[in-house]
C-alpha positions as CSV (number, residue, x, y, z in Angstrom):
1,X,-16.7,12.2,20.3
2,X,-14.9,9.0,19.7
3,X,-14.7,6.5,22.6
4,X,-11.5,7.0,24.9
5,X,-9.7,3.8,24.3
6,X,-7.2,2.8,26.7
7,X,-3.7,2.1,24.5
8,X,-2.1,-0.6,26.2
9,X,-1.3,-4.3,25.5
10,X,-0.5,-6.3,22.4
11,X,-0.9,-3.9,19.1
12,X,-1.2,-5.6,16.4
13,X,0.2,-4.7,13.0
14,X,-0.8,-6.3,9.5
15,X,1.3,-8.1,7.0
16,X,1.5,-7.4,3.2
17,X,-1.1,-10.2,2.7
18,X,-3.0,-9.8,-0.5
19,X,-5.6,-12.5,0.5
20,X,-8.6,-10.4,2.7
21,X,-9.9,-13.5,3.9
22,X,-6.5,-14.6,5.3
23,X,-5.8,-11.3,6.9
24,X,-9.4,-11.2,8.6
25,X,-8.9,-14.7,9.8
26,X,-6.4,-14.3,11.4
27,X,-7.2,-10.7,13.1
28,X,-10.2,-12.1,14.6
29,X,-7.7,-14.8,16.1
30,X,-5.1,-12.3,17.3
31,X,-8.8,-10.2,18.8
32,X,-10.1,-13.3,20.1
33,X,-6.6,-14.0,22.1
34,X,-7.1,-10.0,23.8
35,X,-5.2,-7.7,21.2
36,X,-5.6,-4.2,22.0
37,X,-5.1,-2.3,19.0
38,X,-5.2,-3.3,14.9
39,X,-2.9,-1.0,12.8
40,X,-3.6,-2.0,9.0
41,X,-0.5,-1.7,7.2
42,X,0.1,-2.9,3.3
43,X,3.0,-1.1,1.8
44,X,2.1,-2.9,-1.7
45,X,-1.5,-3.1,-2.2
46,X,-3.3,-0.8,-4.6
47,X,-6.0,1.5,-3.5
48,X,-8.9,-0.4,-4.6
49,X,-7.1,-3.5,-2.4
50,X,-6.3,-1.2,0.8
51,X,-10.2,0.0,0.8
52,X,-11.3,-3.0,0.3
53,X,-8.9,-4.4,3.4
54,X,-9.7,-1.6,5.8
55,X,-13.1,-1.6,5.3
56,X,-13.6,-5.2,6.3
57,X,-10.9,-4.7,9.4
58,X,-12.5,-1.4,10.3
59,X,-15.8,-3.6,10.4
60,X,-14.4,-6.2,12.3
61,X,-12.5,-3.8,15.3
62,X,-15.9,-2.4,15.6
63,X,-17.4,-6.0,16.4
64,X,-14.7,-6.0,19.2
65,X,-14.6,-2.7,20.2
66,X,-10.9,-2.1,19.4
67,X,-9.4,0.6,17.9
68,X,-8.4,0.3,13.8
69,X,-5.5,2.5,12.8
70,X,-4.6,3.2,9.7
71,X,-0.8,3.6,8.6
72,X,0.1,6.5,6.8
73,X,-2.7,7.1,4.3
74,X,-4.7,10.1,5.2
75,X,-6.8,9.9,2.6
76,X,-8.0,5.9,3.3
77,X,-8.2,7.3,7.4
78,X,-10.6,9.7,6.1
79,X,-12.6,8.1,3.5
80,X,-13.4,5.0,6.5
81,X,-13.7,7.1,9.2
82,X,-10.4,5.0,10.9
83,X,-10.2,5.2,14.8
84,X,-6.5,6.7,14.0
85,X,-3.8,7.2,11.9
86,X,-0.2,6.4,12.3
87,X,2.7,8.4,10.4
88,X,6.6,7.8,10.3
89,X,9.2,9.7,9.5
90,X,8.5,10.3,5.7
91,X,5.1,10.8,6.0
92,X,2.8,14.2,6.6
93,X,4.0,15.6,9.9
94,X,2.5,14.8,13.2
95,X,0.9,18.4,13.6
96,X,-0.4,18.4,10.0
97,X,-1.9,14.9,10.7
98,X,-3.6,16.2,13.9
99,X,-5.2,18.6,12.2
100,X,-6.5,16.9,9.7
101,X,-7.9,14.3,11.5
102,X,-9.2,16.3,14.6
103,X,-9.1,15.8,18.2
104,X,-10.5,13.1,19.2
105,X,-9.0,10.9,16.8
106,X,-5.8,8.9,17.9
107,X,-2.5,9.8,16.3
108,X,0.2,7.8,16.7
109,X,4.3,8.6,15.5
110,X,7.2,6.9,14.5
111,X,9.8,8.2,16.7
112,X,12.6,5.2,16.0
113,X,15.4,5.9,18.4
114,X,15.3,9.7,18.6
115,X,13.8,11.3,21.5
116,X,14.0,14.7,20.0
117,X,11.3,13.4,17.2
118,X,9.5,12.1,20.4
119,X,9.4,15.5,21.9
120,X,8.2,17.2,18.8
121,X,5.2,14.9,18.4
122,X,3.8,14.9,21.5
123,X,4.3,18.9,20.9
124,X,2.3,18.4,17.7
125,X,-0.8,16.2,19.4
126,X,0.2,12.6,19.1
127,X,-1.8,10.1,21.3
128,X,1.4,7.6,21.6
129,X,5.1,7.3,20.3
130,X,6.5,4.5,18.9
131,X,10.3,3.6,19.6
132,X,12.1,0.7,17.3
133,X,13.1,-0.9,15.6
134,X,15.1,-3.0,18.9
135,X,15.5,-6.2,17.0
136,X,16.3,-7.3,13.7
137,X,13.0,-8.3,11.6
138,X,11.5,-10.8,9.7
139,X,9.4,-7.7,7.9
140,X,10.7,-4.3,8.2
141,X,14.2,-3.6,7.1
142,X,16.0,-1.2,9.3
143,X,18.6,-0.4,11.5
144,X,18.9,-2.0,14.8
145,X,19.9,1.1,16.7
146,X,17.0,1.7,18.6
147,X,19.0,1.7,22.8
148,X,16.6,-0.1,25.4
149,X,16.6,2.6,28.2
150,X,14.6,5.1,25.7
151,X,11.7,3.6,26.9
152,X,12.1,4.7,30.3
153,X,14.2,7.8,29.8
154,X,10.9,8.8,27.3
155,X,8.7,7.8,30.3
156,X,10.6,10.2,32.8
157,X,9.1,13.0,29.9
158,X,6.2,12.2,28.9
159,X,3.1,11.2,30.2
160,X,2.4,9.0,26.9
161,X,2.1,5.9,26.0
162,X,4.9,4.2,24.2
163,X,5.1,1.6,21.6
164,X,8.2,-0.8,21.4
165,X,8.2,-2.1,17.7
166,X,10.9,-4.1,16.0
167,X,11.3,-7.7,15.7
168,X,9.2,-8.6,19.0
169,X,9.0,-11.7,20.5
170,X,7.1,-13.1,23.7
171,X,10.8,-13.3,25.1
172,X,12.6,-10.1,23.9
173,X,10.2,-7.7,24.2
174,X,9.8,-8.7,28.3
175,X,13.4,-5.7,29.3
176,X,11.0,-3.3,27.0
177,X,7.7,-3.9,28.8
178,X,10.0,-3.6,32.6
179,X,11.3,-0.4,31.4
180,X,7.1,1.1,31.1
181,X,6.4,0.6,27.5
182,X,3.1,0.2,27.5
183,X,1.8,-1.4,24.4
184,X,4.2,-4.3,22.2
185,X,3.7,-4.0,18.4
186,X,4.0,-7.2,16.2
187,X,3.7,-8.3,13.3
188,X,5.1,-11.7,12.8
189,X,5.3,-13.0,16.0
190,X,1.5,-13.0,15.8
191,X,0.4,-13.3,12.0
192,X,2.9,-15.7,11.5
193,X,2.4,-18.3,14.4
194,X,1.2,-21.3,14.2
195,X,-1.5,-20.4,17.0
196,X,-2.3,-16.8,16.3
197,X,-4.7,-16.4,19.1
198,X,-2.9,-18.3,21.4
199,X,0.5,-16.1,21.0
200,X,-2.3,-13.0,21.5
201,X,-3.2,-14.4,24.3
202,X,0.6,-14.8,25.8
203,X,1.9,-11.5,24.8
204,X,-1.6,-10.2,26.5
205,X,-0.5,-11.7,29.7
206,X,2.7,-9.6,29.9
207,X,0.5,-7.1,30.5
């Protein structure tokens, strides 16, 4: 049985860095400054790239005891032996996922701004949902339609966790967390600072 890890906090999500030594740097930074949760996301690596990546941050999760998610590839989750898997809208459905993957394992799902996706994953086994995007972002391209108040009208459903992803910031992420969402997923307001650990550290005490 796989440890019960709490999901809530900063949840941090990788950038499409080729250079491994870069992304691990600055992972252990963002670890060392209290992030909860590593997703490891590279939409253009090839395989032999992605393994290679999610080997090392698999490695280095376990050295801090935080989960390692891997986004949408089943077949890299499986191969590692991730802590979880994370699937969006185009990907293998939720229940498929959770059946693949087994129980214990955490499942997370895209839900964007659609609460009737929300309610069909935590139907099919997911562990959290993820709402966004809420802001326009430096990464991601998408549309900003995601309305604030799903956070708490999702909280009044489910007893879940929720994920607020989209353009965060240490400011505009602060109406998300007051509405219940429990865990605050970033990309570049953490890989991209100047002081990773440091802007781990004050999106940690949010929490």
């Amino acid at each position: 049985m796989t440890k019960i890890h709490t999901l809530r906090g900063l949840y941090i999500v990788t950038p499409d860095w080729n250079d491994t030594e870069q992304l691990l740097a600055v992972t252990e930074q963002a670890l060392l400054g209290g992030a909860a949760i590593v997703q490891y996301r590279h939409k253009t690596a090839d395989m032999e790239l992605r393994r290679q990546q999610a080997t090392a941050l698999l490695a280095l999760c376990r050295r801090f005891g935080k989960p390692f998610i891997v986004n949408d590839h089943l077949d890299l989750f499986l191969e590692i032996d991730a802590d979880g898997l994370h699937v969006g809208g185009t990907d293998i459905s939720v229940a498929e996922a959770r059946a693949q993957i087994g129980a214990d394992k955490i499942l997370g799902a895209s839900c964007y701004g659609d609460m009737q996706l929300a309610r069909s994953a935590v139907a099919s086994g997911a562990s959290y949902i993820a709402f966004g995007g809420f802001y326009p972002s430096r990464i991601k391209q998408y549309a900003v339609t995601t309305p604030a108040d799903i956070v708490s009208v999702a909280g009044k459903e489910f007893d879940l966790p929720r994920v607020v992803i989209g353009g965060m910031t240490l400011q505009n992420c602060q109406p998300l967390i007051a509405n219940g969402a429990e865990m605050v997923a970033v990309i570049s307001s953490v890989y991209m600072a100047e002081n990773p650990r440091q802007a781990a550290v004050d999106f940690c005490g949010l929490f």
